[in-house]
ROSE-4610 file (N, C-alpha, C; in Angstrom, 1 decimal, always signed):
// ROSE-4610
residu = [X/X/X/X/X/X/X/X/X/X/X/X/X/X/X/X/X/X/X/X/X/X/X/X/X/X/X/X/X/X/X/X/X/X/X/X/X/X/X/X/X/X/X/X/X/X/X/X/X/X/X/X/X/X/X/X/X/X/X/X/X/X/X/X/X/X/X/X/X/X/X/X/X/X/X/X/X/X/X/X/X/X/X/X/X/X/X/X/X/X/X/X/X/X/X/X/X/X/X/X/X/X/X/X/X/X/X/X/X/X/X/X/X/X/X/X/X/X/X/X/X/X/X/X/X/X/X/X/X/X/X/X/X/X/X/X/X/X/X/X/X/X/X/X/X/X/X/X/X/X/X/X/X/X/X/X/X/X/X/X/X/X/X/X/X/X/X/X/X/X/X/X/X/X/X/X/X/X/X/X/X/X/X/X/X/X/X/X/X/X/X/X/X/X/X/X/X/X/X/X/X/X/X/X/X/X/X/X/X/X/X/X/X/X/X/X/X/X/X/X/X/X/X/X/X/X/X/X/X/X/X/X/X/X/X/X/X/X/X/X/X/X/X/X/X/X/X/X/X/X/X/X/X/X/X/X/X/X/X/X/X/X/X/X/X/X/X/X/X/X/X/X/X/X/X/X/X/X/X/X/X/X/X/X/X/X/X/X/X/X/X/X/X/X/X/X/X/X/X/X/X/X/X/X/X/X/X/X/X/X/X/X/X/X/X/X/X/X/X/X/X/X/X/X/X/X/X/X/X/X/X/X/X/X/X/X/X/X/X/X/X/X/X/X/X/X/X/X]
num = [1/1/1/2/2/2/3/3/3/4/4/4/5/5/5/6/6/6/7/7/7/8/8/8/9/9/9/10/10/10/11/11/11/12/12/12/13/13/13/14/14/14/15/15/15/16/16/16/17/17/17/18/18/18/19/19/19/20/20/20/21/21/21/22/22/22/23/23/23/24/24/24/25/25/25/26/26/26/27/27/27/28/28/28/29/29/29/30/30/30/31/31/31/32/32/32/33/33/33/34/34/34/35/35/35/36/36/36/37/37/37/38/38/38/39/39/39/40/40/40/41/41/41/42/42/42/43/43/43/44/44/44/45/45/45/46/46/46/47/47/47/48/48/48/49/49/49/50/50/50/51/51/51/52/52/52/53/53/53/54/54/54/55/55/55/56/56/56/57/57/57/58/58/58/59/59/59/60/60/60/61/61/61/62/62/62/63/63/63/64/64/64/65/65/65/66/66/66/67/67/67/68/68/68/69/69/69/70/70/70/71/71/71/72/72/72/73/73/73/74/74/74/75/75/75/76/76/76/77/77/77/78/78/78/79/79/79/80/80/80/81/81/81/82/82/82/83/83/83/84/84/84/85/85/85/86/86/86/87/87/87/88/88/88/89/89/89/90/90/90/91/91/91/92/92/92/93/93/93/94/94/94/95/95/95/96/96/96/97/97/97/98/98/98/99/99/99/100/100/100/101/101/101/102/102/102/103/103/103/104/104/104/105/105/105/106/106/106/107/107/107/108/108/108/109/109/109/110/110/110/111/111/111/112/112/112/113/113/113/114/114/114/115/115/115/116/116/116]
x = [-88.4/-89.5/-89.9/-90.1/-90.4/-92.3/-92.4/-93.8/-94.5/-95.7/-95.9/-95.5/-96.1/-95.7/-94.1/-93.2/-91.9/-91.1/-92.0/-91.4/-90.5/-90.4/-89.6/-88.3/-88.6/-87.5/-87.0/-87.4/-86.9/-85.4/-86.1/-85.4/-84.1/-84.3/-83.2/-82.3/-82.7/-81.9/-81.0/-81.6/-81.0/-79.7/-80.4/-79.5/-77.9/-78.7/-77.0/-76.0/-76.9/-75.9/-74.7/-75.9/-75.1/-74.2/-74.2/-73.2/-71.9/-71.6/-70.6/-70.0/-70.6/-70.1/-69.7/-68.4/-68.1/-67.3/-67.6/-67.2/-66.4/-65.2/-63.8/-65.3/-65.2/-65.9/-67.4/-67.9/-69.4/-69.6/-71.1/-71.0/-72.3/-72.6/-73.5/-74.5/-75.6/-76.7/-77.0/-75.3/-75.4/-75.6/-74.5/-74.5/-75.9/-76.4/-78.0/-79.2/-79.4/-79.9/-79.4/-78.2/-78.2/-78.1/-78.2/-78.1/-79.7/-80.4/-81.7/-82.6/-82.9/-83.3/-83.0/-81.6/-81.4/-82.0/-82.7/-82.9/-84.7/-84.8/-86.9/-87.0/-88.3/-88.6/-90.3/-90.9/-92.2/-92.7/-93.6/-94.4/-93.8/-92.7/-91.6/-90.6/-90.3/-89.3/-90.2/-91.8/-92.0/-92.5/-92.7/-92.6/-91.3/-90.6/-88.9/-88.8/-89.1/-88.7/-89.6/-91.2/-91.7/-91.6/-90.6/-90.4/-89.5/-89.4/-88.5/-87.1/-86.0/-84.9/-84.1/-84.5/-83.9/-85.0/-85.5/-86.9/-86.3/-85.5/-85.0/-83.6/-83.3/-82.3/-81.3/-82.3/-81.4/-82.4/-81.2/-82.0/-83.1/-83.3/-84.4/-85.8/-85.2/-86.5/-87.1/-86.0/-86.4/-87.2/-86.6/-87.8/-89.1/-89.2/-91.0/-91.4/-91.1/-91.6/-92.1/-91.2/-90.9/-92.3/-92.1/-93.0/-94.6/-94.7/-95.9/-96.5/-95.5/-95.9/-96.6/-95.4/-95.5/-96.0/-96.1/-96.8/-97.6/-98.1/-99.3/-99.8/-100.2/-100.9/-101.9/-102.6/-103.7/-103.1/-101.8/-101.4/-100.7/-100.0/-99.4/-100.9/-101.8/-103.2/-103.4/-103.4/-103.9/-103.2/-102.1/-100.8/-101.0/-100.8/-100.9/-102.2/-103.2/-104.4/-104.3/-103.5/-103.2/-102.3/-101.8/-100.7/-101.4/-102.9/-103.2/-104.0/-104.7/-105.8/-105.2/-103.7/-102.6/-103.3/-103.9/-104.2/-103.3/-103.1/-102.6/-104.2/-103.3/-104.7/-104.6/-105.6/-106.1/-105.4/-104.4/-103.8/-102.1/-101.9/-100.6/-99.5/-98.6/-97.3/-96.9/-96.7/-96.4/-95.1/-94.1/-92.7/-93.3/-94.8/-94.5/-96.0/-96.6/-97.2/-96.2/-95.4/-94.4/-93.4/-93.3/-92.9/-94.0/-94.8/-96.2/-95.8/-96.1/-96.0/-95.1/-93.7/-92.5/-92.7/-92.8/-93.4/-94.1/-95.0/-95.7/-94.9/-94.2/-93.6/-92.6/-92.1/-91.1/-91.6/-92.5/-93.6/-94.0/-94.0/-94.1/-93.4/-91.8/-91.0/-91.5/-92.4/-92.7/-94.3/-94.5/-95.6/-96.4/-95.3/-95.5/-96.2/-95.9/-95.8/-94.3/-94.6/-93.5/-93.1/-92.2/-91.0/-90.3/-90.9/-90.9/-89.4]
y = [-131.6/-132.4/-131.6/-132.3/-132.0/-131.6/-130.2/-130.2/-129.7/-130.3/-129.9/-128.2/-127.6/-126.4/-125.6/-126.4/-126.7/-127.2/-128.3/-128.9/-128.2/-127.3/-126.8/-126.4/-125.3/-124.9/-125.8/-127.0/-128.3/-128.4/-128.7/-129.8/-128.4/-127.5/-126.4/-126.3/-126.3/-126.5/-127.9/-128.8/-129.7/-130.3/-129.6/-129.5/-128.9/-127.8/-126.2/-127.7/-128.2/-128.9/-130.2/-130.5/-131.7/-131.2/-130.2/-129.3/-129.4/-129.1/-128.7/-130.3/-131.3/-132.5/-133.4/-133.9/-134.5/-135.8/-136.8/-138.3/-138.4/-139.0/-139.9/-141.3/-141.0/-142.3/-142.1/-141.3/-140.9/-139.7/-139.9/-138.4/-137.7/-136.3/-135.7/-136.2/-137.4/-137.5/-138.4/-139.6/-140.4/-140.3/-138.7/-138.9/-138.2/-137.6/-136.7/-137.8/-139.1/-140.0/-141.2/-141.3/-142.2/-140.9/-139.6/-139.1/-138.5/-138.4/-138.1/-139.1/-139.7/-140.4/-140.1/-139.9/-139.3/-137.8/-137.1/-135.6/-135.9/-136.8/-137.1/-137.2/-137.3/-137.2/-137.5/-138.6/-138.9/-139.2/-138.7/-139.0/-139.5/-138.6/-138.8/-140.1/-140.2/-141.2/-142.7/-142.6/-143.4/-144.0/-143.0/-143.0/-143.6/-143.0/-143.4/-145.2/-145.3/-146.6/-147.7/-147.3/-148.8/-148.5/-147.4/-147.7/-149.1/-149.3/-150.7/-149.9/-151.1/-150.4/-149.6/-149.9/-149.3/-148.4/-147.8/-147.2/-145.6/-145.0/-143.8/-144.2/-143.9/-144.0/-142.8/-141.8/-140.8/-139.5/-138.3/-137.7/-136.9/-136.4/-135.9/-136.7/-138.1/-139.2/-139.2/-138.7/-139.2/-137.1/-136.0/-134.8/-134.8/-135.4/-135.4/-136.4/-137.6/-138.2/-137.5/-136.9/-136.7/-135.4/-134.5/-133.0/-134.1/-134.9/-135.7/-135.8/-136.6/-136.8/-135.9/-134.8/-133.8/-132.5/-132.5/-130.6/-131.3/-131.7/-132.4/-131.6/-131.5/-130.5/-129.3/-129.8/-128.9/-128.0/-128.4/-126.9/-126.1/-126.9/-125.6/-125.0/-125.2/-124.6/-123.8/-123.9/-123.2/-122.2/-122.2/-120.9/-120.5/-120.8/-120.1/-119.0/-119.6/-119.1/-117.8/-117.9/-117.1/-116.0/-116.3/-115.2/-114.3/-115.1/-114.2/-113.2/-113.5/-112.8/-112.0/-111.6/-111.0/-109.7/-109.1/-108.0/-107.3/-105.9/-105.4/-104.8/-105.6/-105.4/-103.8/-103.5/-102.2/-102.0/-100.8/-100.1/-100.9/-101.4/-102.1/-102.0/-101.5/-101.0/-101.8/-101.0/-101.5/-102.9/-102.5/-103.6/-105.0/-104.9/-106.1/-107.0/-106.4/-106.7/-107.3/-106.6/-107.4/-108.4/-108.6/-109.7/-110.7/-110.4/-111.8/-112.1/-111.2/-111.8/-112.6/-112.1/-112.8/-114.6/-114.0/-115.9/-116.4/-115.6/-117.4/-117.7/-116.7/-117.1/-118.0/-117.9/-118.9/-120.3/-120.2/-121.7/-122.6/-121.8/-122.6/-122.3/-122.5/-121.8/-122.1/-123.4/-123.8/-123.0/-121.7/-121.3/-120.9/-121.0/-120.5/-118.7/-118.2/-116.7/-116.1/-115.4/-114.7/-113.5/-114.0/-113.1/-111.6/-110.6/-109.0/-108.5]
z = [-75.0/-75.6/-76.8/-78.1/-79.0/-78.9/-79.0/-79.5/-80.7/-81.0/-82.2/-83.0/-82.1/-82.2/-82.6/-82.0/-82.5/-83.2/-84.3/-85.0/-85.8/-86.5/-87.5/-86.9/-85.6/-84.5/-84.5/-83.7/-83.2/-83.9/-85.5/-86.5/-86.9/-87.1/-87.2/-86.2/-85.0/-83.8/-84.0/-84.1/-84.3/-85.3/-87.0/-87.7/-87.5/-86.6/-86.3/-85.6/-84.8/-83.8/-84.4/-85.5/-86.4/-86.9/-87.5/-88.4/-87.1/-86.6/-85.7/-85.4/-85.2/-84.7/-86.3/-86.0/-87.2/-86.6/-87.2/-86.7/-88.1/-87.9/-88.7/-89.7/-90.7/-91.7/-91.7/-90.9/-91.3/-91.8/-92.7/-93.4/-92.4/-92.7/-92.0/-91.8/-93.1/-93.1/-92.2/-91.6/-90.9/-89.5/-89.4/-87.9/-87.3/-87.7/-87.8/-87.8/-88.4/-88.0/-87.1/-86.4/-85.4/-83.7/-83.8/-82.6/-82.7/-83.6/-83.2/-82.3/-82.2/-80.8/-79.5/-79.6/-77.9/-77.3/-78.4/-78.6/-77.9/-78.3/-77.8/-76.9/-76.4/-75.2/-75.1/-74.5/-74.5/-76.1/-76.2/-78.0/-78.8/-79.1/-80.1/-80.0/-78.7/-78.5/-78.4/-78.2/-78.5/-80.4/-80.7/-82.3/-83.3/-82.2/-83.3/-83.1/-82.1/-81.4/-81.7/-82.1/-82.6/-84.2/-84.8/-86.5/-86.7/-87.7/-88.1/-87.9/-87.4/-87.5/-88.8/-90.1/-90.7/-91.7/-90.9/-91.8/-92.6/-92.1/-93.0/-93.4/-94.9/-95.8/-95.8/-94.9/-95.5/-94.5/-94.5/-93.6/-94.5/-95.1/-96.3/-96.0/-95.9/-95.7/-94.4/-93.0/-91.9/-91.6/-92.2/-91.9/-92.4/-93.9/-94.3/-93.2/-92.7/-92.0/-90.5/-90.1/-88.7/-88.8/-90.0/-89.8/-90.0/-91.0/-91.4/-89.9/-89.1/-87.6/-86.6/-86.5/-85.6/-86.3/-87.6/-87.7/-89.1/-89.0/-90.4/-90.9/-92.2/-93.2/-93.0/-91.6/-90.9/-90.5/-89.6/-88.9/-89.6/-91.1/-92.3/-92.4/-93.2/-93.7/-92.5/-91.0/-90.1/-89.7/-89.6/-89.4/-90.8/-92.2/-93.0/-93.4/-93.1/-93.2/-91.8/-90.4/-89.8/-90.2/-91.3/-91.8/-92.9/-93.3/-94.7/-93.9/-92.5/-92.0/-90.7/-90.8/-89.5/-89.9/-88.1/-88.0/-86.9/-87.2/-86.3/-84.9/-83.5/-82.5/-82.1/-81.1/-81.3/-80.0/-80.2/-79.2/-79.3/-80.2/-80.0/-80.9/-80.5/-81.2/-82.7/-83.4/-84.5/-84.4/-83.3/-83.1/-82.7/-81.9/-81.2/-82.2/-83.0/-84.6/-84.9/-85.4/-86.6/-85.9/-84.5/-83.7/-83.8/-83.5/-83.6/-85.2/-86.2/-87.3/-87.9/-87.8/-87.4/-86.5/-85.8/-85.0/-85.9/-86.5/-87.2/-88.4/-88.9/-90.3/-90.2/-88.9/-88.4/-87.6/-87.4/-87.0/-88.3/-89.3/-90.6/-92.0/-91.6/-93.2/-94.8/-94.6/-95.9/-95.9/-95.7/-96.0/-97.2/-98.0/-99.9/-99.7/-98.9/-99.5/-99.5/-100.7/-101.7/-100.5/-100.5/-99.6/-100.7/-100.3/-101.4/-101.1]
């Protein structure tokens, strides 16, 4: 089941999988939007299902929609705003800091901090 919290995983996960599967006369963007529906489960599956049938052109079209859905602008601003104010807690190894920090950077890749 897709959850908000996973949206980005999700869609990467998903991507690796498209890559590997190749249909005779379809191109990537095709087969990535006719197997995403089978991937949902609850929320989602009911989201995909009352769009018009031909509501994404292309897969570019159907991710802003899909993150719009499931990870909306508050929770970039809220994980990001968690990444400006990352403290290391008191008594706690520097590895498993930079593991938490790690998680969020990867909960939100479009974070706009400059990578050193």
């Amino acid at each position: 089941m897709v959850r908000v919290k996973d949206a980005y995983f999700f869609i990467r996960e998903f991507e690796k999988v498209c890559i590997m599967m190749s249909i005779y006369h379809l191109g990537d963007n095709v087969v990535s939007l006719r197997f995403i529906p089978f991937t949902y489960k609850e929320l989602a599956k009911k989201w995909i299902y009352n769009l018009a049938v031909d509501s994404f052109t292309s897969w570019d079209n159907f991710f802003k929609a899909f993150l719009q859905k499931f990870f909306p602008i508050h929770k970039t601003a809220l994980i990001r705003k968690n990444i400006m104010q990352f403290k290391l807690g008191i008594s706690e190894p520097f590895w498993r800091f930079f593991e938490r920090f790690k998680d969020l950077l990867t909960q939100c890749p479009y974070h706009g901090i400059v990578k050193w």
